[in-house]
N, C-alpha and C positions, 0 to 999 in steps of 0.2 A: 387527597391531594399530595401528601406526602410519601405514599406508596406511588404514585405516577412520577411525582421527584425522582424518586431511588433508581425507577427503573428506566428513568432517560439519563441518570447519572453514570449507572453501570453499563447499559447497554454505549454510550457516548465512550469510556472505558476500554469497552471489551471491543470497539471498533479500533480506537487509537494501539490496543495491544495487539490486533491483528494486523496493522499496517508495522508496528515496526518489526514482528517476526517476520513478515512477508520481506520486509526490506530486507531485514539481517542475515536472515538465517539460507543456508546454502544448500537450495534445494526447487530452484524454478527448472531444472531438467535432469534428469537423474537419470542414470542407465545403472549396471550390473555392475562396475568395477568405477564409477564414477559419476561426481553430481557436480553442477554450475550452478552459479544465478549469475547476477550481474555485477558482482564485483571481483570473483575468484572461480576456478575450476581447480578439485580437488579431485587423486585419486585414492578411491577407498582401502585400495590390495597394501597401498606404500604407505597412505599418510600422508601426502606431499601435496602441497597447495601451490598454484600459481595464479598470480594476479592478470586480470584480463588490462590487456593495455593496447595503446593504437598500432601494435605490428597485428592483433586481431581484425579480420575483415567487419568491415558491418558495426567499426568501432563507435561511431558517432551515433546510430541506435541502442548500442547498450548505455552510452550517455545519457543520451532521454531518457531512457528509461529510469537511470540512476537518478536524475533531476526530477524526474515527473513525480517517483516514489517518497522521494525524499520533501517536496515540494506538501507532498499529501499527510505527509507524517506530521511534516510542523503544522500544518491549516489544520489539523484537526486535533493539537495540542491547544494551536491557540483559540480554537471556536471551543474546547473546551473552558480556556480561564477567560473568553469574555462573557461566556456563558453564568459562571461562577459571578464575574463582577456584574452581569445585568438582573443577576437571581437580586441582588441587595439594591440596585439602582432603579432599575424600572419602575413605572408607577403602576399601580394596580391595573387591570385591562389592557397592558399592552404587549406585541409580540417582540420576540423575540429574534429580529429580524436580520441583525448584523451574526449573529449567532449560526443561524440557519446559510446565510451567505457564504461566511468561510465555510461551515461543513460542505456546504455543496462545491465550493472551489475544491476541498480535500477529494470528494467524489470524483471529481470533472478529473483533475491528476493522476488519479492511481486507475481510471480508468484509461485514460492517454497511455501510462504507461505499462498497462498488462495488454492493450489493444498493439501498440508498437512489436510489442515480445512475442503475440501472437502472430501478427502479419510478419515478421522477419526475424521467426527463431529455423527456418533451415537456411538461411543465408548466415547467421549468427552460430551456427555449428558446422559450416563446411569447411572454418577458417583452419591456415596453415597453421597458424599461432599454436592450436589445441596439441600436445606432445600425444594425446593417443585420439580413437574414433569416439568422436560423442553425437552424433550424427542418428546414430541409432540407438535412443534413447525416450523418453516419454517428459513429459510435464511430472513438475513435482508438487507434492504439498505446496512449499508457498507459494506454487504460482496459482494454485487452489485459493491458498489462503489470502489470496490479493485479490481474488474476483468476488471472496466474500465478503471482503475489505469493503470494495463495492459497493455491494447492496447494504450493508449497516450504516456506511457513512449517506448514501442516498436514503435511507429511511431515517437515518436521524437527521439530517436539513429538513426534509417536509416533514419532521415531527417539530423539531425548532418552528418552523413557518408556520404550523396551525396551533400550536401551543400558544397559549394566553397565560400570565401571569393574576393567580387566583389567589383567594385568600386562603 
């Protein structure tokens, strides 16, 4: 039992570490000489960063997206410490129920918002705002690393949901 511990402990972990690189790090469309996500577009030749703001088109979807992410990051910080506090509270036999809820509300988010990015990333790259073409560019690691964000937090809510506290 304590080996199944560890590994809903760390895999619960390695889910919350990949949703905040996916938020952070700058790298949901990447081309040759420059990479976006959703809070900046940098070019890599100069070094130079500028912040996505409402003179970008399609501004109000990089919003969601920035809410949905971020939404997802805290639900599944904090299904991790109710998790922690129902490891000591619960009584023997029962699940793990409010646990598995927020994980899955973390799921339901970070899926809203790599669904959003996907439906309205060439409307989100035509915009005047960009100083050079990012247009012809591809997906980056984090927007990889948000879909696999994904499936760890959906496989940890229904690991939560069928999990029974044992002796």
């Amino acid at each position: 039992m304590l080996i199944l511990l560890a590994f809903i402990i760390v895999f619960h972990i390695t889910s919350a570490a990949l949703l905040f690189i996916s938020t952070i790090d700058n790298a949901w469309w990447v081309g040759d000489n420059f990479s976006t996500d959703v809070w900046r577009m940098c070019a890599t030749n100069t070094s130079t960063c500028m912040a996505i703001t409402d003179e970008f088109n399609e501004y109000q979807s990089i919003q969601a997206v920035q809410a949905a992410m971020i939404l997802s990051t805290i639900f599944c910080c904090v299904a991790f410490l109710i998790f922690i506090l129902q490891l000591f509270r619960l009584k023997q036999g029962e699940r793990f129920v409010l646990t598995s809820i927020i994980q899955l509300l973390s799921c339901l988010c970070v899926m809203i918002a790599a669904s959003i990015y996907t439906d309205r990333h060439e409307e989100l790259h035509q915009s005047l705002g960009y100083r050079m073409e990012v247009s012809k560019g591809q997906y980056g690691y984090s927007f990889v690393l948000a879909w696999i964000a994904f499936a760890f937090t959906l496989i940890s809510g229904v690991m939560y949901l069928v999990l029974r506290k044992r002796k």
